[in-house]
TIKE-278376 format. One record per residue: residue in three letters; x, y, z of N, C-alpha, C, CB in turn. Coordinates in steps of 0.2 Angstrom, whole numbers, plus 5000, padded with zeros to 4 digits. Each point is the difference from the previous one (the first is absolute). Glycine has a CB too. Layout:
# residues N
ALAXYZXYZXYZXYZ ...
//
This chain:
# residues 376
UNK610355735692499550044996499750055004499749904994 UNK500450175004499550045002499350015002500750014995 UNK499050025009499350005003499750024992500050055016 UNK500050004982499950014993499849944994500950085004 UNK499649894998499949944994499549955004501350014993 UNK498849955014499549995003499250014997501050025007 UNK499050054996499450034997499749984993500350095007 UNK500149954987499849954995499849955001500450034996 UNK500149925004499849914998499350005004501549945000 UNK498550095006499249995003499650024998500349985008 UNK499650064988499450034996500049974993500250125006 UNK500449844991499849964995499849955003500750024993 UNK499649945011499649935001499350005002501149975004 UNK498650094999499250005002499750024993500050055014 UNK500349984981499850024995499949964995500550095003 UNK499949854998500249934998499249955002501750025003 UNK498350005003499549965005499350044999501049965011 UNK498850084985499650025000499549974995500550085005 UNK498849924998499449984994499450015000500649934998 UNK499250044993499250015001499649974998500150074999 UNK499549875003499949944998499250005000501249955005 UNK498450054988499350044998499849905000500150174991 UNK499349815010499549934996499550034998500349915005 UNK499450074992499350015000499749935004500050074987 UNK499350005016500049945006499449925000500350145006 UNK499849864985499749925001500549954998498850044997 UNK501949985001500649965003500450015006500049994990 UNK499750045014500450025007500149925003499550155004 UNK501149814998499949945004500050025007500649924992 UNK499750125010500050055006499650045002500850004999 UNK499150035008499750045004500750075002498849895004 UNK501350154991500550045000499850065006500449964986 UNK500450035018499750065005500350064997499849935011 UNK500050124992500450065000499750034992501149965009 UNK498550024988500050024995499250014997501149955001 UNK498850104994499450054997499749954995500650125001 UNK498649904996499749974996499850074995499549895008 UNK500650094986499750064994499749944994501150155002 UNK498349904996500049964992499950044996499449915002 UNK500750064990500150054994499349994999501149984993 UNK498850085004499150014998500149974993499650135007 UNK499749844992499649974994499650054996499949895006 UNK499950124988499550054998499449984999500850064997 UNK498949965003499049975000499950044996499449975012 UNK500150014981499650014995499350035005500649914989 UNK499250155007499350015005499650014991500550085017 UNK499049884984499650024992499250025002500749904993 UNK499150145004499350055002499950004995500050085007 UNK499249894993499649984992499450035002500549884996 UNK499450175002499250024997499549994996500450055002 UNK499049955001499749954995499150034999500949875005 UNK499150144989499450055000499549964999500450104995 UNK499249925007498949964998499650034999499949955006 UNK500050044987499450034997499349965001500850054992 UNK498649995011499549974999499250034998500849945007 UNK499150024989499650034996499249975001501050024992 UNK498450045009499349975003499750014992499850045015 UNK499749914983499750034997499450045002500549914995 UNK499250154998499550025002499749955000500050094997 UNK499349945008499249974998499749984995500050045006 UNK500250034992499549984991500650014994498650075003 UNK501949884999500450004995499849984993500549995010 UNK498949944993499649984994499950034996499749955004 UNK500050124998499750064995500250054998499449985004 UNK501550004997500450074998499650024991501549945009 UNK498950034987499950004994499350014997501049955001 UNK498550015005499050024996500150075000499049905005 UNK501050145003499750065001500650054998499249955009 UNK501650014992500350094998500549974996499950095012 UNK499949854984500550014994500849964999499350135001 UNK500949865008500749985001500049905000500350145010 UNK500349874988500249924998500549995004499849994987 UNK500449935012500649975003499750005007500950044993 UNK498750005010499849995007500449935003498850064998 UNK501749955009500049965001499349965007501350044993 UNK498649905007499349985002500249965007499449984986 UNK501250015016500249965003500650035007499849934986 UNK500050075020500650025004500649965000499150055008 UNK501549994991500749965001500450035004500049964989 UNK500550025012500650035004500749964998499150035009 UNK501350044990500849974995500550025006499850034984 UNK500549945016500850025002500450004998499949975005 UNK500650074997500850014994500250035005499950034986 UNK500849975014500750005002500150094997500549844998 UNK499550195007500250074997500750035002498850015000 UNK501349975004500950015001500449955008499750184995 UNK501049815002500349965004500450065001500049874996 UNK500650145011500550005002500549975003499350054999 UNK501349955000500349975003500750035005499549934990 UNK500550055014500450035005500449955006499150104998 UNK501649945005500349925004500150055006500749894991 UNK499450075013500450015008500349955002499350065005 UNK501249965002500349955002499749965006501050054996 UNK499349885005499649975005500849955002498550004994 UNK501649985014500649984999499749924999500950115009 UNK499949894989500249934997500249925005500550104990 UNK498749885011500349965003500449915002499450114999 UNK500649894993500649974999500650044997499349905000 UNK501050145002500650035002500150045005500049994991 UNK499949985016500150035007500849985001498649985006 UNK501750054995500750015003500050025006500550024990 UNK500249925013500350025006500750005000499149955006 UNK501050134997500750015002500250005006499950054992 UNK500949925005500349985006500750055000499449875001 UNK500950155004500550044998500649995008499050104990 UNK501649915009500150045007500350075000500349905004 UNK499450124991500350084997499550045004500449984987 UNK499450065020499550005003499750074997500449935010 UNK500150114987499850054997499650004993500850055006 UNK499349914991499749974997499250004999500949955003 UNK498950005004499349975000499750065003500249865002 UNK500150185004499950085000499750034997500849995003 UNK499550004991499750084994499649964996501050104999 UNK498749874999499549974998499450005001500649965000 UNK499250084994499250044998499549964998500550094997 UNK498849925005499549954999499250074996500749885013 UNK499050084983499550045001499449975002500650054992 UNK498949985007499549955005499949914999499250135001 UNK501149864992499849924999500549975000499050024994 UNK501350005010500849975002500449994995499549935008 UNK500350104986500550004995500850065006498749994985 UNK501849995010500750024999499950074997500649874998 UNK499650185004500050084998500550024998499450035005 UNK501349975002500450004999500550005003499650034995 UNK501149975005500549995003500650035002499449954997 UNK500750095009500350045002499650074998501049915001 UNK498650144996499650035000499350015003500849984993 UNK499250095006499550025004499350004995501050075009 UNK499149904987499249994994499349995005500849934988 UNK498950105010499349995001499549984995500450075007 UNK500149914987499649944996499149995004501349944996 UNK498350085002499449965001499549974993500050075012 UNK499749864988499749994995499250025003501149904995 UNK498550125000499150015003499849925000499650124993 UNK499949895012499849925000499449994998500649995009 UNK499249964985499549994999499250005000501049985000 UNK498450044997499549985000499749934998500150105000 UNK499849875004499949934999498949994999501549965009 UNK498650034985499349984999499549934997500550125000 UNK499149885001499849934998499550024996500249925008 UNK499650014986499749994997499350025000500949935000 UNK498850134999499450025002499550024992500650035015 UNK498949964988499650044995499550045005500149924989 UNK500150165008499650045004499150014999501350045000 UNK498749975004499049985000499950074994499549945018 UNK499950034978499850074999499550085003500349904991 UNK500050145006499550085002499749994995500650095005 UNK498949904989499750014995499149995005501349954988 UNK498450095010499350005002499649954995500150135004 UNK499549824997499849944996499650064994499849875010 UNK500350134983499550014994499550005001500649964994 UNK498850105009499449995000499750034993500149995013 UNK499450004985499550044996499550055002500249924995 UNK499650145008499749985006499350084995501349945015 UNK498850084981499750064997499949954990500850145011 UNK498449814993500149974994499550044993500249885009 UNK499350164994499650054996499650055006499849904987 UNK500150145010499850055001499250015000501050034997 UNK498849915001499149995002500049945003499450074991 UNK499949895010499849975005500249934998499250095004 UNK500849885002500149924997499449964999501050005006 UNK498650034993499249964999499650054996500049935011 UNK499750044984499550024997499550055006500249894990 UNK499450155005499650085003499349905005500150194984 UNK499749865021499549925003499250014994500450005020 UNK499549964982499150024996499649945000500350084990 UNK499049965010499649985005499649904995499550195007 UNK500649774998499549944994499649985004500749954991 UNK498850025005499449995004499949925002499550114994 UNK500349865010500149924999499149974998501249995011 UNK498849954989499249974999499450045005500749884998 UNK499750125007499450035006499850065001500349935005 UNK500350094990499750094998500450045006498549984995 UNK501949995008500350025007500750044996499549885011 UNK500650194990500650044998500950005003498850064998 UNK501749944998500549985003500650024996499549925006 UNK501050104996500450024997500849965002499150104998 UNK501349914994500449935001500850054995498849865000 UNK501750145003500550004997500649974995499550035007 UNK500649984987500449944997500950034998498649934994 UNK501650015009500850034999500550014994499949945010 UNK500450094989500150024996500549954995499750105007 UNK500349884990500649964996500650034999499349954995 UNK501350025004500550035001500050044993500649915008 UNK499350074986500050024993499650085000500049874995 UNK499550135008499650055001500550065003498849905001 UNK501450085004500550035007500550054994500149875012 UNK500150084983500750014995499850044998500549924998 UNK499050114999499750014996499850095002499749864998 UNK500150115008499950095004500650035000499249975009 UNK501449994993500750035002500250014995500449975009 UNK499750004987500250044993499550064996500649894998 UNK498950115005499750054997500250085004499049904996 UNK501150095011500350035004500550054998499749925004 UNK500850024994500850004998500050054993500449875004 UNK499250134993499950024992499750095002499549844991 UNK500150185014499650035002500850085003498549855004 UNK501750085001500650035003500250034997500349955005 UNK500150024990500650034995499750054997500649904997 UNK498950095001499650064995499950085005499449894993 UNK500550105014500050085005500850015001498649985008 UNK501849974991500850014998500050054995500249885001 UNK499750104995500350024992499750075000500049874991 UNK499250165012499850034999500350075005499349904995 UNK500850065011500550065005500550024998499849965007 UNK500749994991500550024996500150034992500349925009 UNK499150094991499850034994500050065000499449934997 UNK500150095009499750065003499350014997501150055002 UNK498849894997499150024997499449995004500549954990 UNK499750035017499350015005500050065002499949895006 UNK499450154997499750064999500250015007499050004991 UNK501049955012500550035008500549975002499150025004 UNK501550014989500749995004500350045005500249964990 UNK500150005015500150025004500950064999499049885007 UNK500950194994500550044997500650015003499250054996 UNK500849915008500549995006500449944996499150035012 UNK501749974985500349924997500049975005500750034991 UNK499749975013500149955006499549954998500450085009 UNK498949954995499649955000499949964993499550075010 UNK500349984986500049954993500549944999499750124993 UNK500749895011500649974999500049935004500650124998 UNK499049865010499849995003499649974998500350065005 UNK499049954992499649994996500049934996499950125001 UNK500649904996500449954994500449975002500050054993 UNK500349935013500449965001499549955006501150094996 UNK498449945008499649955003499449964994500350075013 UNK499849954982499449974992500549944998499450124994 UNK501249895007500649974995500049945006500950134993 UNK499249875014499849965005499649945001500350105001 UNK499149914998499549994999500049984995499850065006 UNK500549944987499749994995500849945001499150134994 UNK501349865006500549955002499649935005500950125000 UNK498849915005499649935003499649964996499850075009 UNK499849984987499249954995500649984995498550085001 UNK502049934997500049974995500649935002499650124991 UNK500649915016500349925004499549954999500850065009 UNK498549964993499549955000499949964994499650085007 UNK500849924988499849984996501049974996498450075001 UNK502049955000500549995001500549975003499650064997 UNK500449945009500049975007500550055002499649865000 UNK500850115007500550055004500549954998499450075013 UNK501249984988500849985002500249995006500450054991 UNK500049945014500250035005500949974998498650035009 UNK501749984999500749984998500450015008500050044986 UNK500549895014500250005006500849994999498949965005 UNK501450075000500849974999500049965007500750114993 UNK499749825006500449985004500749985001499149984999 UNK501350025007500750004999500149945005500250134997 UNK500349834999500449945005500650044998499449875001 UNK501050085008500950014999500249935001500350125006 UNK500249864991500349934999500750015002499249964990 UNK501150005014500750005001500649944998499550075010 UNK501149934986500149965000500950004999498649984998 UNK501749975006500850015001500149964995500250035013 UNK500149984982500549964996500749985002499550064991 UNK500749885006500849985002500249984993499949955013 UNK500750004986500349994994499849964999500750055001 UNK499049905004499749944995499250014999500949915006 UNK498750124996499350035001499950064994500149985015 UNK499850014981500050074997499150024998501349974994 UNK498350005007499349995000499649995004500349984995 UNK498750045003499749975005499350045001501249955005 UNK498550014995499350014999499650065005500049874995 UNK499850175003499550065004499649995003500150064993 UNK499349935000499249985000500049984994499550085008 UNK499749944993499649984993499650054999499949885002 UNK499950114992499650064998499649994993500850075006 UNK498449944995499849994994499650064999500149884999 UNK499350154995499950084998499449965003500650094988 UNK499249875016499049974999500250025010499449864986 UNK501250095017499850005007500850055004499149854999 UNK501350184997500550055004500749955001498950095007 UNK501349935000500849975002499649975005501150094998 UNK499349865003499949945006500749985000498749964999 UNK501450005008500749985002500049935000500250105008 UNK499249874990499949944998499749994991499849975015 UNK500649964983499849984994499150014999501149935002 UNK498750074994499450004996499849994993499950075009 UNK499649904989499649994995500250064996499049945006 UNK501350074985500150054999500550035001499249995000 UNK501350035004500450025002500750004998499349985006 UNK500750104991501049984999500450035007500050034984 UNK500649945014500550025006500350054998500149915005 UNK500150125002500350085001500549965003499150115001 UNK501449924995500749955002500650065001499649884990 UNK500950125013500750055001500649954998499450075011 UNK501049974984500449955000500850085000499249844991 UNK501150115011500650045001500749954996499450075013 UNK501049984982500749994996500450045004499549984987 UNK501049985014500750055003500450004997499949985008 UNK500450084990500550034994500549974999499750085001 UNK500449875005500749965001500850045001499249924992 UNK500750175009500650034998500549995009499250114987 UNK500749845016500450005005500149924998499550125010 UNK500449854985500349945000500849974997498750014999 UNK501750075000500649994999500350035005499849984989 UNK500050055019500249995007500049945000499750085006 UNK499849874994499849915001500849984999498649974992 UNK501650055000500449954997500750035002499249954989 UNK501050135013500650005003500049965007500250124993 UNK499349905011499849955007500349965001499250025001 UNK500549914993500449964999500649965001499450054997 UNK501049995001500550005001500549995005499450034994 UNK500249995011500350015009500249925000499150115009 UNK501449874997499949945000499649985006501149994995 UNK498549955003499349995004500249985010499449934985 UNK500350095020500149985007499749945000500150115005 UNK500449875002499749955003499650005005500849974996 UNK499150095006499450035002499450054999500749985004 UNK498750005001499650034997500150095002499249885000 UNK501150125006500250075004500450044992500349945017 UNK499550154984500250034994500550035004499050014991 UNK501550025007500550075004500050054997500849945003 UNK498850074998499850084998499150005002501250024987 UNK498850055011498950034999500049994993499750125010 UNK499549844992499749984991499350075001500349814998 UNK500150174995499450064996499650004995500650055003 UNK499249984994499649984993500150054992499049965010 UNK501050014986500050044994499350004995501449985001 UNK498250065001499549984996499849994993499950045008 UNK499849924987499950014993499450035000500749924995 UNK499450124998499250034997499649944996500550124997 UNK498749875002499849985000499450024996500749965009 UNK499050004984499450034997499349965002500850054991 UNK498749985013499550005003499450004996500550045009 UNK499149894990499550004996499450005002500749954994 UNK498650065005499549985004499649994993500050065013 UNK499749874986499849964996499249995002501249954997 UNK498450054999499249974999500149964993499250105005 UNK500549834998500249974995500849994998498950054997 UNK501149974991500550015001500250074998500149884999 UNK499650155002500250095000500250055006499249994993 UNK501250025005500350065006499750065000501049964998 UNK498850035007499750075002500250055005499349934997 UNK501450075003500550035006500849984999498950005011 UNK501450044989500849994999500350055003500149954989 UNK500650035016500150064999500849975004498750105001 UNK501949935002500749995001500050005007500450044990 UNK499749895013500450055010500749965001498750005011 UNK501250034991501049965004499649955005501150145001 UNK499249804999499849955007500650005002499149934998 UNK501050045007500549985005500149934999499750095008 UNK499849884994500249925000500349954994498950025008 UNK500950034987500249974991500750015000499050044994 UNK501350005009500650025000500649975002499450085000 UNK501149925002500649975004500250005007500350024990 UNK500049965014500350025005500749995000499149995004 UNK501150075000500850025000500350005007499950074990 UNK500849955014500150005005500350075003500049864999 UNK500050165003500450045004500749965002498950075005 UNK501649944994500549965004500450025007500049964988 UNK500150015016500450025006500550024999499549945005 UNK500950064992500450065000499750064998500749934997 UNK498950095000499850044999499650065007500049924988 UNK499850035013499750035008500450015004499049945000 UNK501550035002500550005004500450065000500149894997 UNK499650164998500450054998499650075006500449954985 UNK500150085017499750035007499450074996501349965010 UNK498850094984499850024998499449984994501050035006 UNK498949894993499649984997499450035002500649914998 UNK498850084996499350045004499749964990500350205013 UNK498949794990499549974995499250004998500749955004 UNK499150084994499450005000499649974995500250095005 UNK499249894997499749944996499350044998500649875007 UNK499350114986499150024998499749945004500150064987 UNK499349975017499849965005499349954997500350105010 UNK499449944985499849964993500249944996499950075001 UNK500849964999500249924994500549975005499950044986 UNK500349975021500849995002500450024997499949935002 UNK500050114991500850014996500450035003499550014990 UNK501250035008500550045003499750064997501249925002 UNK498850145005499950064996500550055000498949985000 UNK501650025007500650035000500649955003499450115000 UNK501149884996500450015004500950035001499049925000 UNK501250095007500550045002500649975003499050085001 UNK501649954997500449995005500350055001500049904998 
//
């Protein structure tokens, strides 16, 4: 035999002798040397719920809305509502860890060109990708404190809070003078007379019927808008205030294929979101349906004839399914929308032969694991 053919047969037979032998590493029975760790990334639900608060003071002289100026329905009573004013939904990847794989190879070029991104996910192979995934904002369960200034009253009338004094005389003829306070009805009484008083050097400005309008508009303008002010306050006094807050939680949550569910919070319109049960309280729930459209990869998969090992010959990968994302109160939906997961989906292999090929090259979405090129 020729050096020639020699040569061959010795480049088959190592070619023959070559391999790539992947576990995942919660069935590894061995401590494999010479050999790399990567995991497929899982995708996390990230959900952002806003949650508005209305709260409402009563006036003072609410009582008196309707004696002195006429208005009804008054409400007599301070409350505060909550509601749900918008969800979001959004995912990132997080690696998977129950699917850590260890490779084992004697193919040294191989383990060589093997690309990682910062969370030890798989990028690529034999390529120069720079795949990178962003890394998360991880946030908890908070309610932010409020900015709202407490609802004072503080401009309750415009004259005095006690009757004019005057003088009374006692048994002994000895002189003295005595103050009496004012009643609230009395108080109402003044402000709405006020209020009625206001509107009317209103109407009259903006009429142009006082003898000294000022000929300057701006200021007229000025004028009426600090009456209109002012005239907003006295009749909160009897109306009461609004005011209004937003609050924002983030909720995270990783679905699998036996997990498709699972509870947020709670929430009621009297006490808001809490992360525990309560009195009152419906649940804010996430459920997730997977489209199932990678379940006839499953059934060609199948097919393979089953090993007698847990060791795979080839790099495992992922095929991810799309997936419809609910967020529920109660039983209403209040957020829908479509992601692709990863973990819902299948896995597939790279096979060694395939790698074996000297020109082979791979690149993975560092997101789902999926294949996103490949070359020979």
């Amino acid at each position: 035999m020729t050096k020639q053919t020699f040569f061959l047969l010795g480049v088959i037979f190592i070619s023959s002798c070559a391999y790539v032998r992947t576990v995942n590493i919660n069935d590894a029975q061995k401590h494999y040397e010479n050999a790399v760790i990567y995991n497929l990334p899982e995708t996390v639900l990230k959900v952002e719920v806003e949650v508005s608060k209305t709260s409402f003071t009563k006036g003072p002289y609410s009582e008196f809305a309707e004696k002195y100026l006429g208005i009804t329905g008054v409400n007599t009573k301070d409350e505060v509502k909550y509601e749900i004013s918008n969800i979001e939904i959004n995912s990132y990847s997080e690696p998977d860890y129950n699917n850590y794989y260890v490779i084992e190879s004697n193919m040294k070029n191989l383990l060589k060109n093997l690309s990682f991104n910062q969370n030890g996910t798989l990028v690529s192979i034999n390529s120069d990708s720079k795949s990178e995934v962003s890394a998360p904002k991880y946030e908890t369960i908070q309610k932010q404190k409020s900015t709202l200034v407490p609802v004072l009253f503080t401009d309750l009338s415009v004259k005095r809070n006690f009757f004019e004094e005057k003088d009374t005389t006692s048994k002994s003829n000895a002189k003295h003078k005595e103050s009496d306070k004012k009643d609230l009805n009395t108080k109402a009484e003044e402000a709405a007379n006020f209020l009625i008083k206001l509107r009317k050097r209103k109407f009259n400005l903006m009429a142009g019927m006082p003898d000294k309008v000022p000929s300057d508009g701006k200021a007229v303008e000025v004028m009426i808008q600090e009456m209109e002010k002012l005239e907003k306050e006295y009749v909160e006094l009897f109306v009461g205030k609004q005011s209004q807050e937003t609050f924002k939680y983030s909720y995270s949550y990783t679905p699998s294929k036996d997990n498709n569910n699972s509870i947020l919070a709670y929430f009621s319109t009297k006490d808001g979101i809490w992360n525990k049960e309560f009195k009152g309280a419906e649940q804010i729930t996430i459920k997730v349906v997977a489209d199932g459209k990678t379940k006839v990869i499953d059934s060609y998969l199948a097919k393979k004839l089953p090993s007698e090992t847990k060791e795979i010959e080839g790099i495992v990968y992922r095929i991810p399914d799309l997936a419809t994302v609910q967020v529920l109160k109660g039983e209403n939906i209040y957020a829908q929308t479509k992601v692709q997961i990863a973990q819902t989906g299948t896995l597939n292999v790279i096979s060694k032969e395939m790698l074996k090929q000297k020109a082979f090259s791979v690149e993975f979405n560092p997101e789902f694991g999926s294949l996103k090129s490949v070359k020979q």
